[in-house]
C-alpha positions in Angstrom: 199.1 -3.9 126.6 198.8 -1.1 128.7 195.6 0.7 130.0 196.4 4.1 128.5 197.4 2.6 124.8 194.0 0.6 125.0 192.0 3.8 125.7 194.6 6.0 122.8 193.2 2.9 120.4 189.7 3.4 121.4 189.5 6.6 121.4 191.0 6.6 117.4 188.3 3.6 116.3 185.8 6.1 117.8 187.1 9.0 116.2 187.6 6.9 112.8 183.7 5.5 113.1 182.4 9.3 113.5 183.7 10.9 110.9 182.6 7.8 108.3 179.7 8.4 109.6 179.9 11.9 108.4 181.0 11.7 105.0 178.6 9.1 104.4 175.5 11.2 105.9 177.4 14.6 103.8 176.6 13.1 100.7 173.2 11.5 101.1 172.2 15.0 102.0 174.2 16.1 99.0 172.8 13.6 96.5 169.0 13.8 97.8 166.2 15.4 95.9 163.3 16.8 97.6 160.0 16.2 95.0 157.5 16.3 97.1 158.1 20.1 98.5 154.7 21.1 98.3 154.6 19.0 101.3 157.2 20.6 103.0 156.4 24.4 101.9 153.2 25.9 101.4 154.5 28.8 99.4 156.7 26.8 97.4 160.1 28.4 98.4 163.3 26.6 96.9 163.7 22.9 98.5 167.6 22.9 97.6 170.3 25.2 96.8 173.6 23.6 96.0 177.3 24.7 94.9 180.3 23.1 93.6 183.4 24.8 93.6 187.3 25.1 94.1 187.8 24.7 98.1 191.1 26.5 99.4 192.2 25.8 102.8 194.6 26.9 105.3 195.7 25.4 108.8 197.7 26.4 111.3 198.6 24.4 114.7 200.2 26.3 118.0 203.6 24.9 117.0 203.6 26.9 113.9 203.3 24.5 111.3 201.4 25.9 108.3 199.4 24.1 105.5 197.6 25.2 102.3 195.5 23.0 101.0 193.2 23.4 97.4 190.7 20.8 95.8 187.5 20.5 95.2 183.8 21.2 97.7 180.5 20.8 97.4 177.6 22.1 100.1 173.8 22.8 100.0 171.3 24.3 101.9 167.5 22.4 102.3 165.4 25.6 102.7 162.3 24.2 104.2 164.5 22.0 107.2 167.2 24.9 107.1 169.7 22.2 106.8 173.5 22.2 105.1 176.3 19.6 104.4 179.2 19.9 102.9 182.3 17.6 101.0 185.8 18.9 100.2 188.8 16.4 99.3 192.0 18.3 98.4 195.7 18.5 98.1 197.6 19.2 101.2 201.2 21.0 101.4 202.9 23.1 104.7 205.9 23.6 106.9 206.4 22.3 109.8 209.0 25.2 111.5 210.6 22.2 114.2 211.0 19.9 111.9 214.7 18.8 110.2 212.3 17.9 106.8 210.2 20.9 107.0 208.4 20.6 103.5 205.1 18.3 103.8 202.1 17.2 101.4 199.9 14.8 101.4 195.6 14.5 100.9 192.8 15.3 103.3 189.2 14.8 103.0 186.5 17.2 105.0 183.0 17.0 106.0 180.3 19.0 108.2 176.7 19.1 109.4 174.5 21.8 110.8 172.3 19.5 112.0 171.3 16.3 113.8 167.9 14.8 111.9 165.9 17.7 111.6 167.7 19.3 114.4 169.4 22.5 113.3 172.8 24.2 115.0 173.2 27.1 112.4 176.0 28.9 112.4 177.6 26.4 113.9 178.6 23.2 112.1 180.5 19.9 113.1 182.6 17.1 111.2 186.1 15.9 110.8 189.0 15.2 108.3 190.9 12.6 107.6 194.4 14.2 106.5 197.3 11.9 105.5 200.8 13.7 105.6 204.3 12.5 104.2 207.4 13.7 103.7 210.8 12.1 102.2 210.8 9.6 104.3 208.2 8.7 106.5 204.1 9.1 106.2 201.2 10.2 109.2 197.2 9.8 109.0 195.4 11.7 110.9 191.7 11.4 112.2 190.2 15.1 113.0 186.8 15.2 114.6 185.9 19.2 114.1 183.7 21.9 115.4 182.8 25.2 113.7 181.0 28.3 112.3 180.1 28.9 108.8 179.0 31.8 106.5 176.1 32.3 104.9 174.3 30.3 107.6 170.7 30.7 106.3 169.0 30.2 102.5 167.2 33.0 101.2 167.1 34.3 98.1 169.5 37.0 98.5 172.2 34.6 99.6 171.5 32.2 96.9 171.6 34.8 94.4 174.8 37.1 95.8 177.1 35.2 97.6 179.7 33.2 95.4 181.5 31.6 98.5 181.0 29.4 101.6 183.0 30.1 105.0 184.1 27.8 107.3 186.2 28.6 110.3 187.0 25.2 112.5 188.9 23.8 115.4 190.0 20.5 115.1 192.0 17.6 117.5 193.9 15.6 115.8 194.7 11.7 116.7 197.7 10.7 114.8 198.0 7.0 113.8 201.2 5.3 113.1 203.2 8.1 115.7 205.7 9.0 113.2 206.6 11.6 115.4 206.0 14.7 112.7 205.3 17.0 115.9 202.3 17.8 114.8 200.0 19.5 117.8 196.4 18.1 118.7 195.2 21.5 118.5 194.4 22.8 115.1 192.5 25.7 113.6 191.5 25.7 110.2 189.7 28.4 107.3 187.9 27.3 104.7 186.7 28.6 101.3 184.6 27.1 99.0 184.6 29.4 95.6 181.8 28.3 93.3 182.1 27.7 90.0 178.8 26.0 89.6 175.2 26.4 91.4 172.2 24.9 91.0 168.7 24.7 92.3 166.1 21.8 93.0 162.6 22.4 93.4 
């Protein structure tokens, strides 16, 4: 085996390991509960603030291949550690404009952190997505580590109470797996919206 394809495996293990990491880390921040906030907050602001909602997505490579996605999201916000996470898994579909088989689909899960520990970025967020694409006859997975902004970036009550939707704008580089030649480029730039249907808070 050759040096380079020992590195291009390494480097997708790496990738792979990361954003598990993530996901698992997004929803133990998702599914925590903060009882002790008097602890955390003297003046007994909101610990958590959290949303579920319908998350649409678009993509767009510099090739010119074009995905939609929709599904379902779900982020929070920690007001005392000014913390946010958030979860989308959704249905893919897009054209790829230099492919034979334009028409696509497939499934792609998302995840991304403002923060490392207690550590905050805000507005910026990082992740990754793991994407699986198919068409009539072949199938591609692949592994996304991300960086980004998001919108709103901060929990106060005004936000809580007005906004109804969650921003992300993200660049991605993708590591395709099996090389199913879908000329797909590493570079990929990505919106998404998360449009609440349900919000709750945890004091």
């Amino acid at each position: 085996m050759r040096y380079s394809d020992v590195m291009n495996c390494c480097r997708k293990y790496f990738s792979l390991i990361i954003i598990l990491s993530l996901f698992c880390s997004a929803s133990y921040s998702q599914n925590k509960t903060f009882r002790k906030k008097a602890l955390f907050s003297a003046s007994y602001n909101r610990a958590f603030s959290y949303r579920r909602g319908i998350n649409i997505g678009f993509q767009s490579d510099a090739k010119a291949n074009i995905f939609g996605s929709i599904g379902y999201g779900q982020a929070s916000w920690d007001a005392v550690n000014k913390r946010s996470s958030y979860f989308s898994i959704s249905f893919t579909s897009g054209i790829f404009s230099t492919s034979e088989m334009s028409f696509k689909w497939g499934a792609e899960a998302s995840g991304y952190l403002n923060h490392i520990g207690y550590a905050t970025f805000s507005p910026f967020v990082y992740g990754g997505t793991v994407q699986f694409i198919k068409d009539i006859k072949h199938g591609e997975l692949y592994l996304r580590p991300e960086i980004g902004l998001s919108y709103p970036y901060k929990f106060t009550s005004k936000v809580d109470h007005a906004v109804q939707a969650v921003v992300f704008v993200i660049y991605g580089f993708n590591f395709p797996i099996f090389h199913t030649q879908f000329d797909y480029s590493n570079n990929i730039l990505s919106v998404r919206l998360l449009l609440t249907f349900k919000r709750w808070i945890e004091y």
